[in-house]
N, CA and C of each residue as an Amber inpcrd file, in Angstrom:
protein
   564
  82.5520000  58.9850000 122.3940000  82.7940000  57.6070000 122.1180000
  83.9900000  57.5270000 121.1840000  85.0590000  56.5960000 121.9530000
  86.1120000  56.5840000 120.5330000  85.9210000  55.6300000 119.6770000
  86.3980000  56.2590000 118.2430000  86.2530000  55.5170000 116.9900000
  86.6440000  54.3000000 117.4080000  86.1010000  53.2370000 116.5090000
  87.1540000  51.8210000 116.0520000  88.0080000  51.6130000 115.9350000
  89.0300000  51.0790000 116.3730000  90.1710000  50.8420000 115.4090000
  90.4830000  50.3520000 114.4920000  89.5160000  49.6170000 113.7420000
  89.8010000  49.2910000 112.1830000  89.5300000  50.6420000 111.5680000
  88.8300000  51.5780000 111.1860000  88.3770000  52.6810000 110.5240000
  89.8180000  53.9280000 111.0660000  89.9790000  54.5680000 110.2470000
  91.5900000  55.7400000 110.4780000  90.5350000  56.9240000 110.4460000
  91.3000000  57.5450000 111.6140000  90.6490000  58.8600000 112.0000000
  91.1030000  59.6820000 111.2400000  90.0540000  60.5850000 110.6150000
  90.2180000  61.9000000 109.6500000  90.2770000  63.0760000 110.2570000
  91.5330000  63.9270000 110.2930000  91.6020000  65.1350000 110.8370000
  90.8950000  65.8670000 110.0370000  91.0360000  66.0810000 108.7960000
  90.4720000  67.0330000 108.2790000  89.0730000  66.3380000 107.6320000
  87.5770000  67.4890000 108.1070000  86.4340000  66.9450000 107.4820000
  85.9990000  67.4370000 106.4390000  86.5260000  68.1410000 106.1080000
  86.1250000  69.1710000 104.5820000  86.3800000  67.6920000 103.6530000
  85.5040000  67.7770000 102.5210000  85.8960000  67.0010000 101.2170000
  86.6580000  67.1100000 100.4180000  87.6180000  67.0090000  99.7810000
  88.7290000  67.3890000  99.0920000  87.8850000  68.5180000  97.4760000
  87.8610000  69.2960000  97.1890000  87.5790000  70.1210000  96.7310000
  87.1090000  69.7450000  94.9650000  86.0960000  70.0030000  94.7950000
  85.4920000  69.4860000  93.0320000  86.1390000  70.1980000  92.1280000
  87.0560000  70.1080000  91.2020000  87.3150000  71.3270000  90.5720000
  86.2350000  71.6090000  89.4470000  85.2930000  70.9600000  89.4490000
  83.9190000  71.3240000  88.3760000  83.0670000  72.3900000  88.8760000
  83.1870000  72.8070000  89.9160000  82.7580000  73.7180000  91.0190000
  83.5560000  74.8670000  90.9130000  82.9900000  76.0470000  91.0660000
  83.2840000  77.7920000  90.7790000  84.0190000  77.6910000  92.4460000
  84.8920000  78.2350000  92.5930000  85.3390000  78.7510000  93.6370000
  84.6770000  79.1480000  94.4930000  84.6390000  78.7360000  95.7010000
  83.6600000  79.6970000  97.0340000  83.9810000  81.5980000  96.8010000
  82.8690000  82.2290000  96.7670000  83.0010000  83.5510000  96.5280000
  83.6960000  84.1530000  98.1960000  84.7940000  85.0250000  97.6870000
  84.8680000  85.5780000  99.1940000  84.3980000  86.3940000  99.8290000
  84.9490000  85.9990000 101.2480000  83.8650000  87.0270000 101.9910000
  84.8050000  88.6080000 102.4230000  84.0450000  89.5040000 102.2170000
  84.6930000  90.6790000 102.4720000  84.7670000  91.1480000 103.9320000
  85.8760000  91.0060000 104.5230000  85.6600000  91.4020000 106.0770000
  86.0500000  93.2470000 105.8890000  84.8570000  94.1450000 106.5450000
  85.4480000  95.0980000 107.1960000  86.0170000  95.5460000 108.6230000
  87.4930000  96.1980000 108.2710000  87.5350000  96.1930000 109.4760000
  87.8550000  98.1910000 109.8620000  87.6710000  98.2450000 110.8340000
  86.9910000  99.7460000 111.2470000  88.0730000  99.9170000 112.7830000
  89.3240000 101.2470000 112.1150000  89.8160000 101.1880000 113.9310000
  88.9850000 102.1370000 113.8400000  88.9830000 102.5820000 115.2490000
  88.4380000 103.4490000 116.0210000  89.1550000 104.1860000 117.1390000
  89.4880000 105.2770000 117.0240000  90.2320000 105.9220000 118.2700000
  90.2770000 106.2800000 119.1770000  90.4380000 106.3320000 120.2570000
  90.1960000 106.6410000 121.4070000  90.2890000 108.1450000 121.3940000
  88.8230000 108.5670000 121.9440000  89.2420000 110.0740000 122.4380000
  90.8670000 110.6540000 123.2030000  91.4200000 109.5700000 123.9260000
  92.2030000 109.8490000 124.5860000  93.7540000 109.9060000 123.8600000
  93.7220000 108.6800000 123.2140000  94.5280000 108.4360000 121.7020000
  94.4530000 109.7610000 120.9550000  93.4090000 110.7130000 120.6500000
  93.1540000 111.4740000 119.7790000  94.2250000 112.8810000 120.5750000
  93.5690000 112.9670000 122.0290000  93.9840000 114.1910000 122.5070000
  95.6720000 114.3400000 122.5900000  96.4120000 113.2170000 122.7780000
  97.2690000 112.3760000 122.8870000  98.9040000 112.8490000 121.5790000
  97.6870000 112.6980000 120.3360000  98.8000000 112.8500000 119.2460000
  98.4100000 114.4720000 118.7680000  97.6060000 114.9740000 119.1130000
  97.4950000 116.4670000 119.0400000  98.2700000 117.2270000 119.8750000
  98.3930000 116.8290000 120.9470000  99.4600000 117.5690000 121.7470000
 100.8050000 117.1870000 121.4670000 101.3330000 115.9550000 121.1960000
 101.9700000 115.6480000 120.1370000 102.6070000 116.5590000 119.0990000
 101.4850000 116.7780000 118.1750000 101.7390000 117.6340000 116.8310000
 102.0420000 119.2080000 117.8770000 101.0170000 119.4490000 118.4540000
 101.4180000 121.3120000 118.7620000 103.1680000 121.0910000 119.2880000
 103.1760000 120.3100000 120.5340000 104.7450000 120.4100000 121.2840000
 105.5610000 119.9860000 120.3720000 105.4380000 119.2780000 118.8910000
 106.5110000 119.7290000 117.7590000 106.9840000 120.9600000 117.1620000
 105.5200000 121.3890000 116.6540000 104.6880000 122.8880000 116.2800000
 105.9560000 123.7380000 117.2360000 105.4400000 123.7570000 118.6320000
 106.3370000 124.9120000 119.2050000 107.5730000 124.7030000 119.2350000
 107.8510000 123.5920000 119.6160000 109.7570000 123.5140000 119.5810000
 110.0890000 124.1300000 118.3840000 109.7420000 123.2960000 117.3280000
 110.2560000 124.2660000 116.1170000 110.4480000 125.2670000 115.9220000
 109.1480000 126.4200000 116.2580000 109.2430000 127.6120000 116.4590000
 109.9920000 127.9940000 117.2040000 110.1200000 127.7730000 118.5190000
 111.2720000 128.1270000 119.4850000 112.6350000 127.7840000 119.4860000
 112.5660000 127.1490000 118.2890000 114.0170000 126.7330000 117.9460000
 115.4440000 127.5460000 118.0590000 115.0230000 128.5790000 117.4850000
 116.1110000 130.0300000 117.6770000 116.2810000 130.1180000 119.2280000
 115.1950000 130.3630000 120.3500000 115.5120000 131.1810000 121.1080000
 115.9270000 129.5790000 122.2280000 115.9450000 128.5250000 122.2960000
 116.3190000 126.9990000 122.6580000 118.1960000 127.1740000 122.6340000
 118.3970000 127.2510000 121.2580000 119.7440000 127.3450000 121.0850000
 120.0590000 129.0780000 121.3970000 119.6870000 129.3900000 121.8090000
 120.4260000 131.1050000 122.1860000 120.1870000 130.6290000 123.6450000
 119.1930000 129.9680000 124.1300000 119.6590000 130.1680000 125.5610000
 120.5020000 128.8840000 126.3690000 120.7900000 127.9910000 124.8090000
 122.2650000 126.7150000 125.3670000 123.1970000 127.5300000 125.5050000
 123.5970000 128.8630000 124.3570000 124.6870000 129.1550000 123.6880000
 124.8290000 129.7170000 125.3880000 124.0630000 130.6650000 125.6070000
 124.0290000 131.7160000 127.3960000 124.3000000 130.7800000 127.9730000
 123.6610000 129.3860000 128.4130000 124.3290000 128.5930000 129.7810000
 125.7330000 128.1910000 129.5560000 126.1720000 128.1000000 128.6110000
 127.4940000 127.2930000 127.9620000 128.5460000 129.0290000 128.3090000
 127.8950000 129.7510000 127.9810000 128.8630000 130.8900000 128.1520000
 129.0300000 131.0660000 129.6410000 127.7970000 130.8380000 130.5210000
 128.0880000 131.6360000 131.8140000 128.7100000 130.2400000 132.4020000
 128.5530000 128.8540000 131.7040000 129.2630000 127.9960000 132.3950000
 130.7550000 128.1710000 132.2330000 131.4770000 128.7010000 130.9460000
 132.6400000 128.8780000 130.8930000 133.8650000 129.9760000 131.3180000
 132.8110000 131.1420000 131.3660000 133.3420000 132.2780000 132.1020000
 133.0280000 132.2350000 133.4790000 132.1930000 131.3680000 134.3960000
 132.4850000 131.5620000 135.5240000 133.3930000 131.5700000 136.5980000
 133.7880000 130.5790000 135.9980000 135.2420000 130.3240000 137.1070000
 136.1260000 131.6500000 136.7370000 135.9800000 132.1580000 135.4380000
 137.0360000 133.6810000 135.8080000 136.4970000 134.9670000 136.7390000
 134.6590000 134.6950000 136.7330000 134.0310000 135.5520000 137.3400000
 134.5860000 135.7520000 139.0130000 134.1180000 134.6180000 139.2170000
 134.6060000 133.9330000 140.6370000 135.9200000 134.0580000 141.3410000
 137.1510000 134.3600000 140.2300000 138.0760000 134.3820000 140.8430000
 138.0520000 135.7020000 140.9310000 138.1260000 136.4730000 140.3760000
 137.7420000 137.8250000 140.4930000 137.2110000 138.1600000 141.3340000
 136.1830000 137.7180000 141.5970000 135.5040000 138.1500000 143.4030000
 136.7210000 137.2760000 144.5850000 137.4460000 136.7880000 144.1620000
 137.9120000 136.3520000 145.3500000 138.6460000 137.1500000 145.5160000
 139.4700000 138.3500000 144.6120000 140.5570000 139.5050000 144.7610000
 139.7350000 140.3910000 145.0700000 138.5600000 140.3360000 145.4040000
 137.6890000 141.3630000 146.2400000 137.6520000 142.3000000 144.7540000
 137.0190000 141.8410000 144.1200000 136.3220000 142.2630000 142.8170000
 134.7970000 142.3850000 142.7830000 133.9570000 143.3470000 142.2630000
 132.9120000 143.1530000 142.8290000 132.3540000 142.3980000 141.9060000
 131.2070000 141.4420000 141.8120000 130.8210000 140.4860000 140.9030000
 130.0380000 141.1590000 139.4050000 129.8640000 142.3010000 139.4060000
 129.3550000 143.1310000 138.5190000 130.6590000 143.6150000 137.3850000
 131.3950000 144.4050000 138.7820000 133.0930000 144.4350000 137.8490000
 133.6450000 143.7870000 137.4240000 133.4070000 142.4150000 137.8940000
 134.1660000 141.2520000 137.1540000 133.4240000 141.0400000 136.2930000
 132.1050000 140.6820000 135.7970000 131.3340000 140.2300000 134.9720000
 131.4580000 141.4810000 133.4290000 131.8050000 142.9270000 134.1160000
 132.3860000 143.5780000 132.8940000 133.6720000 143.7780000 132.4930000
 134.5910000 143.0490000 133.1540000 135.8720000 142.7200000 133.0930000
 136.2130000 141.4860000 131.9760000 135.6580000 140.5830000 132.4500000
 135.6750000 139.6340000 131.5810000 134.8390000 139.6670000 130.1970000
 133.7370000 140.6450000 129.7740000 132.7130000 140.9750000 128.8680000
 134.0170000 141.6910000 127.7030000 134.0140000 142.5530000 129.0920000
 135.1860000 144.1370000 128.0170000 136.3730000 143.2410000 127.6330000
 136.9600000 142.3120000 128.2530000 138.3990000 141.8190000 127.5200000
 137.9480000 140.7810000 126.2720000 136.4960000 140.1180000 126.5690000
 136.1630000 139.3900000 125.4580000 136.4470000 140.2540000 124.1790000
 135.5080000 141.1720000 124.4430000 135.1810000 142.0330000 123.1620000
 136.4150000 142.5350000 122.7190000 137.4560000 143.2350000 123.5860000
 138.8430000 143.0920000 123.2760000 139.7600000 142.1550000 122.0800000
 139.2960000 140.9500000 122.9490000 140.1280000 140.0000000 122.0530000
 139.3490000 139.8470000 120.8630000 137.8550000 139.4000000 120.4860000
 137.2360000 139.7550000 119.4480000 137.6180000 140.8420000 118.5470000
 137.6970000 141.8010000 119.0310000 138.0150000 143.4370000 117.9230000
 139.5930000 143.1570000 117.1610000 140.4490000 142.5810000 118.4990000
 141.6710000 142.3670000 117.5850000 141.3330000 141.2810000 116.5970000
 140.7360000 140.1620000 116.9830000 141.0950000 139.1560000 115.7460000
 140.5030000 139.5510000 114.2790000 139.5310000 140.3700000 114.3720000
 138.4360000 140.6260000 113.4940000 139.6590000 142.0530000 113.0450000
 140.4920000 142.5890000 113.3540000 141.5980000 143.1610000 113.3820000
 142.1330000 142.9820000 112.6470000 142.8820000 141.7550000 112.9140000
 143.9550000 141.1270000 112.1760000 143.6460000 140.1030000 110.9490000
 142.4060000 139.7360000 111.0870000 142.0400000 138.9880000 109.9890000
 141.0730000 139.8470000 108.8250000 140.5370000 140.4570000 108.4330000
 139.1090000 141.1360000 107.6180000 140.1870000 141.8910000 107.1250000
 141.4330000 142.9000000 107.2650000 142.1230000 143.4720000 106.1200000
 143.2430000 142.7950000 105.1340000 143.4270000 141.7220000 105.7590000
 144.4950000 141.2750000 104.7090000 143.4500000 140.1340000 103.8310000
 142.0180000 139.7680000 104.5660000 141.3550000 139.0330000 103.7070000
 140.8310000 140.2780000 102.4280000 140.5660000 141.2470000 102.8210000
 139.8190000 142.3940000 101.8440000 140.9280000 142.6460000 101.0150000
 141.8070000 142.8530000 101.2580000 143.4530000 143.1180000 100.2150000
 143.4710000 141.8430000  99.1810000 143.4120000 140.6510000 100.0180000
 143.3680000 139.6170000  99.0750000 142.3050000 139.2860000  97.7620000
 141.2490000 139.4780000  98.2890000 139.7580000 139.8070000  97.4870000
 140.1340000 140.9880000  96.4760000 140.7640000 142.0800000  96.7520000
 140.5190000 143.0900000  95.9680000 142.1150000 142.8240000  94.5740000
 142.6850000 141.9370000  95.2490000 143.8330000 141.2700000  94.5050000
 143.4270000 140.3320000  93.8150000 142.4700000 139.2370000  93.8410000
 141.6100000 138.3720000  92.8870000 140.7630000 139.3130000  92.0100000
 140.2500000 140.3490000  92.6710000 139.0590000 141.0240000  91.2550000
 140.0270000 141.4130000  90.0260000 141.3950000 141.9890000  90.0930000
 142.2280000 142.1900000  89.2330000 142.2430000 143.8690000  89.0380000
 143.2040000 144.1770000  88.9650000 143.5340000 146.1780000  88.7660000
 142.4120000 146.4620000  87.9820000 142.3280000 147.7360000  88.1960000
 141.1820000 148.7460000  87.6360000 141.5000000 149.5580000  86.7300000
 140.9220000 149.8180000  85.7610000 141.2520000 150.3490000  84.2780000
 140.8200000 151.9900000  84.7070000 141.9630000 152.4690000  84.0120000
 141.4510000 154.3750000  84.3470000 139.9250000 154.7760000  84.1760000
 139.2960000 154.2280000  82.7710000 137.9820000 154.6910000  82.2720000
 137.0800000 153.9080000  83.1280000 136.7750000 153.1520000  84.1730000
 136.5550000 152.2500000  85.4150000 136.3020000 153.6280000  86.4500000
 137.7300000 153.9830000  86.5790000 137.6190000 154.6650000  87.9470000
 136.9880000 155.9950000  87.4320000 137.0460000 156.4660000  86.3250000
 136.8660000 157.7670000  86.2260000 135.6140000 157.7340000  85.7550000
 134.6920000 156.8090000  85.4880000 133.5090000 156.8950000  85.5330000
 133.3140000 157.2010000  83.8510000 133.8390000 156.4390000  83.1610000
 133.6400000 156.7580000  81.8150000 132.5070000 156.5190000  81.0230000
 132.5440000 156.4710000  79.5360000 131.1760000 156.8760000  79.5410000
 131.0620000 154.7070000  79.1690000 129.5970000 154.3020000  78.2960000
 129.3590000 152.5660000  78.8210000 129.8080000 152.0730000  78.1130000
 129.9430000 152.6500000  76.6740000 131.3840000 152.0650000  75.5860000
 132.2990000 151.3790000  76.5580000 133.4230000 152.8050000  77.0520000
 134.4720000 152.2410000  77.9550000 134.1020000 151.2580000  78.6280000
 133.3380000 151.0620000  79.2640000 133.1560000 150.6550000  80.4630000
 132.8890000 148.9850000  79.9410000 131.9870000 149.0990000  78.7120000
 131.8800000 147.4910000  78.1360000 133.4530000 146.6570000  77.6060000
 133.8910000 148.0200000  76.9870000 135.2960000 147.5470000  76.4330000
 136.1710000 146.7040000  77.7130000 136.2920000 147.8330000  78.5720000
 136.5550000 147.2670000  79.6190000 136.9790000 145.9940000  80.6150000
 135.2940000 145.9170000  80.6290000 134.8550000 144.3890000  80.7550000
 135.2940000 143.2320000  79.7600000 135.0550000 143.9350000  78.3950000
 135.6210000 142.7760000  77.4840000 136.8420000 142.1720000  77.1900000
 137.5250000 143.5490000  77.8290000 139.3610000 143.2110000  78.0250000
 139.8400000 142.0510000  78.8870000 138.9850000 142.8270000  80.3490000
 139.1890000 142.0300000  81.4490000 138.3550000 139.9870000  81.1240000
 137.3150000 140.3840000  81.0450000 136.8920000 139.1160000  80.6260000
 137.7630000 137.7050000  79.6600000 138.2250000 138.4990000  78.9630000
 139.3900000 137.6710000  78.1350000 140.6860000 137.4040000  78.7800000
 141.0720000 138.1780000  79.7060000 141.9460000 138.3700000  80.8410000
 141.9560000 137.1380000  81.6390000 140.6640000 137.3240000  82.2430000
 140.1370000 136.3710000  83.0790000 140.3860000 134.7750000  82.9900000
 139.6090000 134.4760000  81.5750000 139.3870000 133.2870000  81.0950000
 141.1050000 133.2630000  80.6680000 141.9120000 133.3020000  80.5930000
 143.3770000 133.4350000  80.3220000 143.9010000 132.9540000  82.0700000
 143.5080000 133.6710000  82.7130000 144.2100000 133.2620000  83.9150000
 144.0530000 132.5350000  84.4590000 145.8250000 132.2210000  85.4790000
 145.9390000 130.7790000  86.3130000 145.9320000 130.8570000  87.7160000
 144.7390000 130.8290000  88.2090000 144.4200000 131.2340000  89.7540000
 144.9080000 130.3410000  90.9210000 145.7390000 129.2270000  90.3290000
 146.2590000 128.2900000  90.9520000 147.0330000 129.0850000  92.0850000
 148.2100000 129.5180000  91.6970000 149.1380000 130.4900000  92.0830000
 148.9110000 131.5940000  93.1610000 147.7320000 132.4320000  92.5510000
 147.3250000 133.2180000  93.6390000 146.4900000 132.7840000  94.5830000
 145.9020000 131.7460000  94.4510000 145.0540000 131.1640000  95.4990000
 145.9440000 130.5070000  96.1080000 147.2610000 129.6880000  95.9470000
 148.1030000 129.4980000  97.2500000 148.7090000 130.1260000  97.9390000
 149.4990000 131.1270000  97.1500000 149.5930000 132.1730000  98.2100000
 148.9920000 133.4670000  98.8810000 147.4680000 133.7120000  98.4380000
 146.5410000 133.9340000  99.4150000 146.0500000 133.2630000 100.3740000
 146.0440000 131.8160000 100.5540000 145.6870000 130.8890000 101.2270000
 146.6500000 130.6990000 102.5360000 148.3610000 130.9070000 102.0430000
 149.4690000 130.7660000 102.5850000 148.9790000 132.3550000 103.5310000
 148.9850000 133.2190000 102.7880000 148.8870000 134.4300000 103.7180000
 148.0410000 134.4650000 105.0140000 146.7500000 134.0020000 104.4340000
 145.3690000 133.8760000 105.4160000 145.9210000 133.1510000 106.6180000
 146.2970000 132.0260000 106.4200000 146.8620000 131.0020000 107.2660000
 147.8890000 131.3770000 107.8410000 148.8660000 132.3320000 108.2700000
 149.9720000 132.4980000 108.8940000 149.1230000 133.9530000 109.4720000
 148.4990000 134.6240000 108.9220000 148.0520000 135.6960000 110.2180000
 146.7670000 135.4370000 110.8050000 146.2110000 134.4910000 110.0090000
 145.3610000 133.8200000 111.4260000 145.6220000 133.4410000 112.3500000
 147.0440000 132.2900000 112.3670000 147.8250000 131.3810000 113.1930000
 148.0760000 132.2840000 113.9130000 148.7910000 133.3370000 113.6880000
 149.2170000 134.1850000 114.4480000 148.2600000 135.3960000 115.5310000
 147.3410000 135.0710000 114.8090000 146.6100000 135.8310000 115.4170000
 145.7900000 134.5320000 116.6780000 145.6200000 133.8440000 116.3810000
 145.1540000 132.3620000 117.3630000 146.3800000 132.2410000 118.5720000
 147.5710000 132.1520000 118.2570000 148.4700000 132.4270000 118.6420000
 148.2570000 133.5550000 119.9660000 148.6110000 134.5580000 119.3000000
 148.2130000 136.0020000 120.3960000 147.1730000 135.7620000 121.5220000
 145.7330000 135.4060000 120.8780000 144.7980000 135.0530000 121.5910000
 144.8570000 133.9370000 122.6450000 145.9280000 132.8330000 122.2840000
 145.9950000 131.6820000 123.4580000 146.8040000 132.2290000 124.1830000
 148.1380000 133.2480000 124.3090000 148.8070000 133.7210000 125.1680000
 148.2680000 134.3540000 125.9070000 147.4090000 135.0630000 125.2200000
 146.5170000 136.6300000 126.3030000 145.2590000 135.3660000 127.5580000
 144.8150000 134.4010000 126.9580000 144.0690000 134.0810000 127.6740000
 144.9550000 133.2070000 128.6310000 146.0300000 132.2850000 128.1470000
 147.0620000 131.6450000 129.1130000 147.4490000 132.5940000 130.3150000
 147.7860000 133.7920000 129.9830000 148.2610000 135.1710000 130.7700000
 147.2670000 135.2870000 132.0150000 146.0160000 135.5360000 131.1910000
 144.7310000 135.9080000 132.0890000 144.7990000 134.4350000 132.9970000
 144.0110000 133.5620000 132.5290000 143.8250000 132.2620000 133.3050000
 145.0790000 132.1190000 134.2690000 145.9020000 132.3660000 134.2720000
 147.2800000 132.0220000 135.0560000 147.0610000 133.1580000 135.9920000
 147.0550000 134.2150000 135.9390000 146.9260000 135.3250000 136.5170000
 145.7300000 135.3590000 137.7430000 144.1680000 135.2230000 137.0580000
 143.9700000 134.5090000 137.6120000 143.1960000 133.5130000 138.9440000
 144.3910000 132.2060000 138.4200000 144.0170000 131.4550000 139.1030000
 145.3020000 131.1400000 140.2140000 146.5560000 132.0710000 139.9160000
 147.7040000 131.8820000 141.3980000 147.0440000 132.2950000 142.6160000
């Protein structure tokens, strides 16, 4: 039945609130998830297939590093069998010249870095080399130490730096010709 229209309809029926009156006490809702067995099995396999990747982490990236290698040396493999190479000979053809070019760079770079290193530690005092007795040997140290703190490494660190850098270059150098050589060779 609709209201009257003299009387105004009240949306809200609550009474406007007593403030002489204690607050309504609240009510405590619990609430309870619950997991699904399936949910459960779900994030456990989850956790292990983290578990193992991790662990397998080393041998994941050793066997990108292998596809990335046999993807990049193949095409030299290949051409090689096309000069009626056998695919074994080529595969130690291209192994043996790697290691080749490896031995030289490791060649040309590790003695003038060790010269340089042994040129930063600073000359060696006779009672040093000759194994003197620990007096010497502290004195020594105490010489050098004062030495040390005295010196301006500015200097030798640029032109050790200058050195490193021109027989590396050069040695990077060598290495892009030998492989320009090879790759050209070939691929006519």
């Amino acid at each position: 039945m609709p209201a009257p229209v003299d009387q105004p309809v009240r949306k809200n029926s609550t009474p406007p609130p007593d403030e002489s009156l204690p607050p309504p006490a609240t009510v405590r809702r619990i609430v309870r998830f619950e997991l699904a067995p399936k949910t459960m099995l779900i994030a456990l396999l989850m956790i292990v297939g983290v578990w193992t990747l991790v662990k397998l982490l080393p041998v994941v990236l050793l066997l990108i590093a292998a596809l990335m290698l046999v993807g990049t040396l193949n095409p030299i493999v290949v051409s090689l069998e096309a000069k009626r190479v056998p695919r074994k000979g080529a595969i130690a053809i291209v192994f043996g010249s790697a290691v080749v070019v490896v031995a030289l760079l490791l060649l040309l770079t590790i003695p003038p870095l060790l010269a340089q290193l042994q040129g930063l530690r600073g000359p060696r005092t006779r009672d040093s080399r000759a194994g003197g007795g620990v007096a010497a040997r502290l004195a020594a140290h105490a010489l050098a130490g004062g030495q040390v703190k005295n010196l301006d490494y500015s200097e030798s660190l640029k032109s050790s730096q200058m050195t490193v850098l021109s027989v590396t270059g050069r040695a990077f150098e060598i290495v892009a010709y030998l492989i320009a050589t090879f790759s050209s060779r070939f691929y006519s």
